[in-house]
TIRO-2110 file (N, C-alpha, C; in Angstrom, 1 decimal):
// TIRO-2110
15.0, 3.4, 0.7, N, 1, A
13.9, 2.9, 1.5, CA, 1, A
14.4, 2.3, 2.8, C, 1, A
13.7, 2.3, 3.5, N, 2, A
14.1, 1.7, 5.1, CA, 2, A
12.8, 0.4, 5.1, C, 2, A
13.4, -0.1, 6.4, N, 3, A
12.6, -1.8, 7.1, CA, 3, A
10.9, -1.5, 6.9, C, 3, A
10.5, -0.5, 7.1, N, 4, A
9.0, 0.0, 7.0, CA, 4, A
8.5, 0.2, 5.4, C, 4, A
9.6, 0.0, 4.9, N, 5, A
8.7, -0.1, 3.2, CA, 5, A
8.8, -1.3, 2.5, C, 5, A
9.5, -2.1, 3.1, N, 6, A
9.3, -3.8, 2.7, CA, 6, A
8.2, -4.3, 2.3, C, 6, A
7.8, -4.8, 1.2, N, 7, A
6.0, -5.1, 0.9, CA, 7, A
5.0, -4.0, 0.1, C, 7, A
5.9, -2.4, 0.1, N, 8, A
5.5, -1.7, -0.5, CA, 8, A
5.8, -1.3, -1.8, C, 8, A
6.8, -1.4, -2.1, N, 9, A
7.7, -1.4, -3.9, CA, 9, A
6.6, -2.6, -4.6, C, 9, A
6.5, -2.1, -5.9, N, 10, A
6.1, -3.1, -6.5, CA, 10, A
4.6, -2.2, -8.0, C, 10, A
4.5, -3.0, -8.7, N, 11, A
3.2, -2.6, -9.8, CA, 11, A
1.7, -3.1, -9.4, C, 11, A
1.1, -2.1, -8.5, N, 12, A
-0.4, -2.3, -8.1, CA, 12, A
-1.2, -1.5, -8.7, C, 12, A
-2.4, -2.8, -8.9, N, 13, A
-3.8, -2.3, -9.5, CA, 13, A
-5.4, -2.2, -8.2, C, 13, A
-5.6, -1.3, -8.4, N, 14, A
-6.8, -1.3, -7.3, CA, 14, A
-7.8, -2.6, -7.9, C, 14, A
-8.2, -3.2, -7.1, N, 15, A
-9.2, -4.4, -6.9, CA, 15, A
-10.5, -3.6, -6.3, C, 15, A
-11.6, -3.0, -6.9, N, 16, A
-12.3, -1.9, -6.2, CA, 16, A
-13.6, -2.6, -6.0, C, 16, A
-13.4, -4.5, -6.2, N, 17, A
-14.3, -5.3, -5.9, CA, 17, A
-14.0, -5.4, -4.4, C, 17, A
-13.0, -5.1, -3.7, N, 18, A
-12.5, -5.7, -2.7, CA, 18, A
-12.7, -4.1, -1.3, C, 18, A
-12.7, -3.6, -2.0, N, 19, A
-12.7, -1.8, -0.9, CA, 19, A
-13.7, -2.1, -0.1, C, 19, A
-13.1, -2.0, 1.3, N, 20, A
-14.1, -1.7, 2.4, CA, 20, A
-14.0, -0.6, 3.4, C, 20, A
-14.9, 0.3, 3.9, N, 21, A
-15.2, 0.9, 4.5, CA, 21, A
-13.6, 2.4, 4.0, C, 21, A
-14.0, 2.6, 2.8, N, 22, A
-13.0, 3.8, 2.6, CA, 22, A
-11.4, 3.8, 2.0, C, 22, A
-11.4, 2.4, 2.4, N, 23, A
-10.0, 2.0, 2.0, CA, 23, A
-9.7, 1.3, 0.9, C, 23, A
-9.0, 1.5, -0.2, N, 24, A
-8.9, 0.8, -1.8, CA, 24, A
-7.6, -0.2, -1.6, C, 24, A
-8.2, -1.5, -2.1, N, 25, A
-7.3, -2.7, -2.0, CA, 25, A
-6.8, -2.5, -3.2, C, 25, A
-5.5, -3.3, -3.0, N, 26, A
-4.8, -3.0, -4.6, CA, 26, A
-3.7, -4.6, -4.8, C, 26, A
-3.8, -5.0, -5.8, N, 27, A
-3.3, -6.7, -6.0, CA, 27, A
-2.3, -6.2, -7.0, C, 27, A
-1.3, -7.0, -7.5, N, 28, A
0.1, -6.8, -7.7, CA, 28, A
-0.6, -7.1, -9.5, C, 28, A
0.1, -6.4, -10.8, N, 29, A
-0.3, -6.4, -12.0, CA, 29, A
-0.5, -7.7, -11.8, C, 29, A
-1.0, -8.0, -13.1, N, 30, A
-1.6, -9.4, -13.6, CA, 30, A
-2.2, -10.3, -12.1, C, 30, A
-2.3, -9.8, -11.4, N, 31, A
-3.2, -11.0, -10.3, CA, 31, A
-4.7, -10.7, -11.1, C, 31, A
-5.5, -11.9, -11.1, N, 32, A
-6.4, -12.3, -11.6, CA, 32, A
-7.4, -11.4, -10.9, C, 32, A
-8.2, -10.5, -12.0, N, 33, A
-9.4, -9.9, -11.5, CA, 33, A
-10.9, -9.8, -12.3, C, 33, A
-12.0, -9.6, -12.2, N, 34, A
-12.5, -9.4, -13.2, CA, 34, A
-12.7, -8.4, -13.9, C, 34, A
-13.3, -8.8, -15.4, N, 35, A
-13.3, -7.8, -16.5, CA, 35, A
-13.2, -6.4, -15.9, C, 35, A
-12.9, -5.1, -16.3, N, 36, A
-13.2, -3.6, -16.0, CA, 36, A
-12.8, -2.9, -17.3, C, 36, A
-13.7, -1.8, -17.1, N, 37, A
-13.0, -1.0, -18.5, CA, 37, A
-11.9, -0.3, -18.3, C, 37, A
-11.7, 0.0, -16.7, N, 38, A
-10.2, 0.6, -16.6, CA, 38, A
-10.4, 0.6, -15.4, C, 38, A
-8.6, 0.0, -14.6, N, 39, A
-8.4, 0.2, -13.1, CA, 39, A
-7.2, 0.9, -13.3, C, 39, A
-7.2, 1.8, -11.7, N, 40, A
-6.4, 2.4, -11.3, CA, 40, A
-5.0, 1.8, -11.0, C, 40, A
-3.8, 2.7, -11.6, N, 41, A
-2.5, 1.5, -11.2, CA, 41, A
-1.4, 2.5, -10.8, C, 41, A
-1.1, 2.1, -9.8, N, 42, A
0.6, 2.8, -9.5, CA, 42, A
1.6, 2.0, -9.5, C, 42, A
2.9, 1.9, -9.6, N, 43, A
4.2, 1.4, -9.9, CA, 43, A
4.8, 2.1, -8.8, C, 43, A
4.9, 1.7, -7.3, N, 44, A
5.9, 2.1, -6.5, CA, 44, A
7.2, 1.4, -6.6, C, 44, A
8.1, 1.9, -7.2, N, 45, A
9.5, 1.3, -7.2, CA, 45, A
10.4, 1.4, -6.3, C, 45, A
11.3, 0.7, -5.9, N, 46, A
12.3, 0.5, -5.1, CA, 46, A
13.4, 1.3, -5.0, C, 46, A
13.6, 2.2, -6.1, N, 47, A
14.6, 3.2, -5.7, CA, 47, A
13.9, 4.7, -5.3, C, 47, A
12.2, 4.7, -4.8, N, 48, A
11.6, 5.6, -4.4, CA, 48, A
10.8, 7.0, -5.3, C, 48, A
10.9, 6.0, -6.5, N, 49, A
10.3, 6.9, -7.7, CA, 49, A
8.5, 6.4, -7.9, C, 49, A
7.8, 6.5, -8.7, N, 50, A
6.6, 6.3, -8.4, CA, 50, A
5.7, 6.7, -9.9, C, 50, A
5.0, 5.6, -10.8, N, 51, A
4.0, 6.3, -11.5, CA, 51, A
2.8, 6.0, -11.2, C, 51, A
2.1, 7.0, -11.5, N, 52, A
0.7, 7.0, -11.3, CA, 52, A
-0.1, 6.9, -12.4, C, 52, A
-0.4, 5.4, -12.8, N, 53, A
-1.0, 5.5, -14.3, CA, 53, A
-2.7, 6.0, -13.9, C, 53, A
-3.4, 7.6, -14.8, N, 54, A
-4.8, 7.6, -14.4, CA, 54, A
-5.4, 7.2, -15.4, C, 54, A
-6.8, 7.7, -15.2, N, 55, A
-7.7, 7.5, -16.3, CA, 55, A
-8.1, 9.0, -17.1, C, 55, A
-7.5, 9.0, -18.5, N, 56, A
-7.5, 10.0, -19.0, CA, 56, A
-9.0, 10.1, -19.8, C, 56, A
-9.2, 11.6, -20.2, N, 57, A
-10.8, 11.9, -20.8, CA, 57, A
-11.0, 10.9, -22.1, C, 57, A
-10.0, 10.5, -22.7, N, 58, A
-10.6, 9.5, -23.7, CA, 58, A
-10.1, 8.4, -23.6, C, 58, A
-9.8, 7.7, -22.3, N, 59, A
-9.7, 6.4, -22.0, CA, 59, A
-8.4, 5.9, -21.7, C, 59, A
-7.4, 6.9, -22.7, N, 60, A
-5.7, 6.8, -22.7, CA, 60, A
-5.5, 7.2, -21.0, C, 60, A
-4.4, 6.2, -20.5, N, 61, A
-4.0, 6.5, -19.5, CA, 61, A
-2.7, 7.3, -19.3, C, 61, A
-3.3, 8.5, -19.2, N, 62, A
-1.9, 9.6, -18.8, CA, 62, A
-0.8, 9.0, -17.4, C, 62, A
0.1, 9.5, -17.3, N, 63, A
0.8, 9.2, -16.6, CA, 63, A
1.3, 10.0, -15.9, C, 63, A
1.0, 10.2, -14.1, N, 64, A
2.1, 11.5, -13.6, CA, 64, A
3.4, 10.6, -12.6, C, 64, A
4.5, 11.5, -12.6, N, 65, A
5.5, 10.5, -11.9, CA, 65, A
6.0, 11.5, -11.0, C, 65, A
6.6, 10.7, -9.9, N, 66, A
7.4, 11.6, -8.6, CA, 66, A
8.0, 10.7, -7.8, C, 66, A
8.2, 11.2, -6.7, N, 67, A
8.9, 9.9, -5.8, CA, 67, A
7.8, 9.9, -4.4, C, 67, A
8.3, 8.9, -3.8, N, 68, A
7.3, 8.8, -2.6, CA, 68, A
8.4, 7.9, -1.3, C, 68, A
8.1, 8.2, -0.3, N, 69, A
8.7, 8.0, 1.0, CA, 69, A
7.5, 7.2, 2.0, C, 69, A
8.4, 6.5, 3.2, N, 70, A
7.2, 6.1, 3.9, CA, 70, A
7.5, 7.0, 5.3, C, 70, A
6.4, 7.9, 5.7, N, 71, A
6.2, 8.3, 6.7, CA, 71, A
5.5, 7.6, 7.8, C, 71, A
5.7, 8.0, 9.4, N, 72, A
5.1, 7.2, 10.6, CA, 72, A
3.4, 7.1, 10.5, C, 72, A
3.0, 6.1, 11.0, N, 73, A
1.9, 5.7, 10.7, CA, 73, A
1.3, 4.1, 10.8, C, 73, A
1.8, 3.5, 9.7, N, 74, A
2.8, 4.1, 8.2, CA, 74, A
1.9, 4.5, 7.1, C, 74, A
2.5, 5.7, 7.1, N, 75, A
1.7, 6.5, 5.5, CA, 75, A
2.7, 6.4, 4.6, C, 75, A
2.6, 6.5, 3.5, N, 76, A
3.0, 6.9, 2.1, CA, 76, A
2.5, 8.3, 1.7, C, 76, A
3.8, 8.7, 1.2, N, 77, A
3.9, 10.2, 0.8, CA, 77, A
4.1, 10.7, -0.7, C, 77, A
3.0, 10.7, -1.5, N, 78, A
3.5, 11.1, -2.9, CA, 78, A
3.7, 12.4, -3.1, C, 78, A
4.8, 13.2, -3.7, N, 79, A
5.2, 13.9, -4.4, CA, 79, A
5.3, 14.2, -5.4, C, 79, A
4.5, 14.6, -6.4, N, 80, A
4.7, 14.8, -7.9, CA, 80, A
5.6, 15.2, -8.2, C, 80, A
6.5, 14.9, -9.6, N, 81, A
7.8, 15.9, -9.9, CA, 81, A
6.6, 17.2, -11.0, C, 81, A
5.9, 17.0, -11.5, N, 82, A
4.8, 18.1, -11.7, CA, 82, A
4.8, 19.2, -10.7, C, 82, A
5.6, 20.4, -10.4, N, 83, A
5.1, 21.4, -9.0, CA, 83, A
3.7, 21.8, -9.4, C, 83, A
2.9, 21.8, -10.1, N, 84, A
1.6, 22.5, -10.0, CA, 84, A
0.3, 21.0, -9.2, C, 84, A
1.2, 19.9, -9.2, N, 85, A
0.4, 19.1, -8.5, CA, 85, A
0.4, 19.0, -6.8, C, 85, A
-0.6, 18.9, -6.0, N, 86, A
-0.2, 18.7, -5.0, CA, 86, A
0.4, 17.2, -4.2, C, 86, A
1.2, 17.2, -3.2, N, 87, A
1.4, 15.9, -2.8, CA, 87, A
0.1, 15.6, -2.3, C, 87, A
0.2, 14.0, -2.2, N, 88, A
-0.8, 13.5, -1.4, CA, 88, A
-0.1, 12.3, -0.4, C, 88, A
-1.0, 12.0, 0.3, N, 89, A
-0.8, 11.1, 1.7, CA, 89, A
-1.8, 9.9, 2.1, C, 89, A
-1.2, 9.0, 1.6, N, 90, A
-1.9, 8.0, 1.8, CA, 90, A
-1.6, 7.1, 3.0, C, 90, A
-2.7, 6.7, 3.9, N, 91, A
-2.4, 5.3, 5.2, CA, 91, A
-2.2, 4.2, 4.6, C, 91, A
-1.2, 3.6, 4.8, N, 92, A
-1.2, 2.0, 4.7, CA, 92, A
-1.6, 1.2, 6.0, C, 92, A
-2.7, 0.8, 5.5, N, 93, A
-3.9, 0.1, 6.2, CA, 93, A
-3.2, -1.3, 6.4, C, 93, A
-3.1, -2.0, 4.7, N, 94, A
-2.6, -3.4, 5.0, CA, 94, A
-1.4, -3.0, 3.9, C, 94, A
-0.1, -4.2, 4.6, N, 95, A
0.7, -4.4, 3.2, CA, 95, A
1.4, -6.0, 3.5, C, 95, A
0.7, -6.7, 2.5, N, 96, A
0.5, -8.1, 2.5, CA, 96, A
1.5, -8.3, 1.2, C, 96, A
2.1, -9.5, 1.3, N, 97, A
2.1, -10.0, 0.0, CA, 97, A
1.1, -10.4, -0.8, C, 97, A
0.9, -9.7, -2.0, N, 98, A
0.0, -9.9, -3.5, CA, 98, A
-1.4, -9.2, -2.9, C, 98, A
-0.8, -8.4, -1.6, N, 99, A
-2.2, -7.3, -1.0, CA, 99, A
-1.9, -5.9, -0.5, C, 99, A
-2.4, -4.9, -0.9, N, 100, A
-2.0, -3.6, -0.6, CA, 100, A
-3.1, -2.6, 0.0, C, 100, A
-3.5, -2.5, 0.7, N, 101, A
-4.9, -1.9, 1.2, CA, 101, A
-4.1, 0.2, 1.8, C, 101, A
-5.0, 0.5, 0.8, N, 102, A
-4.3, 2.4, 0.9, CA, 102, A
-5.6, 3.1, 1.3, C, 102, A
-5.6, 4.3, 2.3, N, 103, A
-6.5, 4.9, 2.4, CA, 103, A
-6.3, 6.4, 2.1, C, 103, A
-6.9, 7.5, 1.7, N, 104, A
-6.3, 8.5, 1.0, CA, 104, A
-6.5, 9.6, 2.1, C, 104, A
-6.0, 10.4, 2.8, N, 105, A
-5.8, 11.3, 3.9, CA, 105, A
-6.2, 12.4, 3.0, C, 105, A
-6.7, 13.6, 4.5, N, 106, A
-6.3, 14.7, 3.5, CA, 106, A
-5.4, 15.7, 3.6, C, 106, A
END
């Protein structure tokens, strides 16, 4: 990781009480939210690996993993180690401490 990914490693959950105009805020695990039956979570790690916990058809949360990089912008670039998935590209809008604001490109 280089100086532009500082603030970005870490286990975030989307806060989808908080999304404005397009963009999904995401607060660090256990930061205090209210009740949901299920939020979205990724685990960007520090040595540039990445899971993507979803929401599966009976509620179990499947898991896909890959690595991800920070492109200019600054975006974020996921890669699935799955080849039949495609990457995706997300803007980093905000990257706060215990605040992560992503927007999804296409």
């Amino acid at each position: 990781m280089n100086a532009t990914a500082a603030g970005l490693p870490g286990d975030w959950v989307h806060a989808r009480e908080e999304d404005t105009g397009g963009a999904k805020v995401y607060r660090p695990w256990g930061h205090p939210l209210p009740p949901s039956r299920w939020r979205h979570r990724i685990e960007l790690r520090p040595d540039g690996s990445y899971v993507d916990h979803r929401l599966g058809a009976d509620d179990r949360s499947p898991r896909a993993r890959g690595h991800w990089t920070v492109e200019p912008g600054p975006r974020i670039r996921l890669r699935p180690d799955d080849q039949g998935e495609p990457a995706r590209t997300l803007e980093v809008v905000a990257a706060e401490p215990g605040r992560l604001v992503l927007k999804d490109l296409p």
